[in-house]
N, C-alpha and C positions, 0 to 999 in steps of 0.2 A: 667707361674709364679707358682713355689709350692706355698702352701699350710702347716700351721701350724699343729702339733699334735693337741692343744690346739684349734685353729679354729674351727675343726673337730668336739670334742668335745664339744666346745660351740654352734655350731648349732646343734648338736643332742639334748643336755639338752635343747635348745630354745623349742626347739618342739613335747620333751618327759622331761618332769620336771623332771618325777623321774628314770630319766633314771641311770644308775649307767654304767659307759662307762669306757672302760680302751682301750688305742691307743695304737699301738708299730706300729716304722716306720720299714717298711721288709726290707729294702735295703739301708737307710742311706741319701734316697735322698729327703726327702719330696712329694715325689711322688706317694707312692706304701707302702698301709698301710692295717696293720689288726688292727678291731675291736670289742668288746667285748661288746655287749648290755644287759643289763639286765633291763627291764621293766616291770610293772605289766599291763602295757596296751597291752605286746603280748598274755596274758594268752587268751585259746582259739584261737587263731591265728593259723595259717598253718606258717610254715618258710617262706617262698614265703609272707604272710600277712607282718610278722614280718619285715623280707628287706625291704618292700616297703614301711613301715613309716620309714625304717633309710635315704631309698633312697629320700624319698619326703623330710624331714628334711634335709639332703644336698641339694637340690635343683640342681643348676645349678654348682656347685660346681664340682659333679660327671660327668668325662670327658671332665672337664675343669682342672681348679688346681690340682685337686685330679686324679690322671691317671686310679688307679687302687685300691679296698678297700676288701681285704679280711674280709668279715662277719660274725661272728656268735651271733646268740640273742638267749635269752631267758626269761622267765616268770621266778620270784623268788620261790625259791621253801620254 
């Protein structure tokens, strides 16, 4: 069963408040998405830290609804 952009989004914000998230679906199908995190809670983080709050934040979502999530985060500058 895809998965919404807006979904997505909403469980990253649940679980990083100030997250500032921007989605774009790659392929059209709801399935296969990039996403653009920006948090003040990666500052200090490794990339590897930074994924694994967007990935705990999806939950069970990742490799379920969601196939596949091209990532990139960062700390506001």
């Amino acid at each position: 069963m895809p998965i919404e952009a807006a979904e997505i989004e909403r469980l990253i914000k649940q679980a990083i408040p100030d997250a500032k998230v921007e989605i774009t679906d790659l392929a059209g199908d709801d399935n296969h998405f990039a996403a653009a995190v920006v948090s003040s809670q990666f500052a200090g983080k490794s990339k590897l830290q930074q994924h694994q709050l967007v990935y705990k934040a999806l939950g069970e979502t990742m490799g379920g609804a969601l196939h596949a999530l091209q990532l990139q985060t960062s700390a506001p500058k």
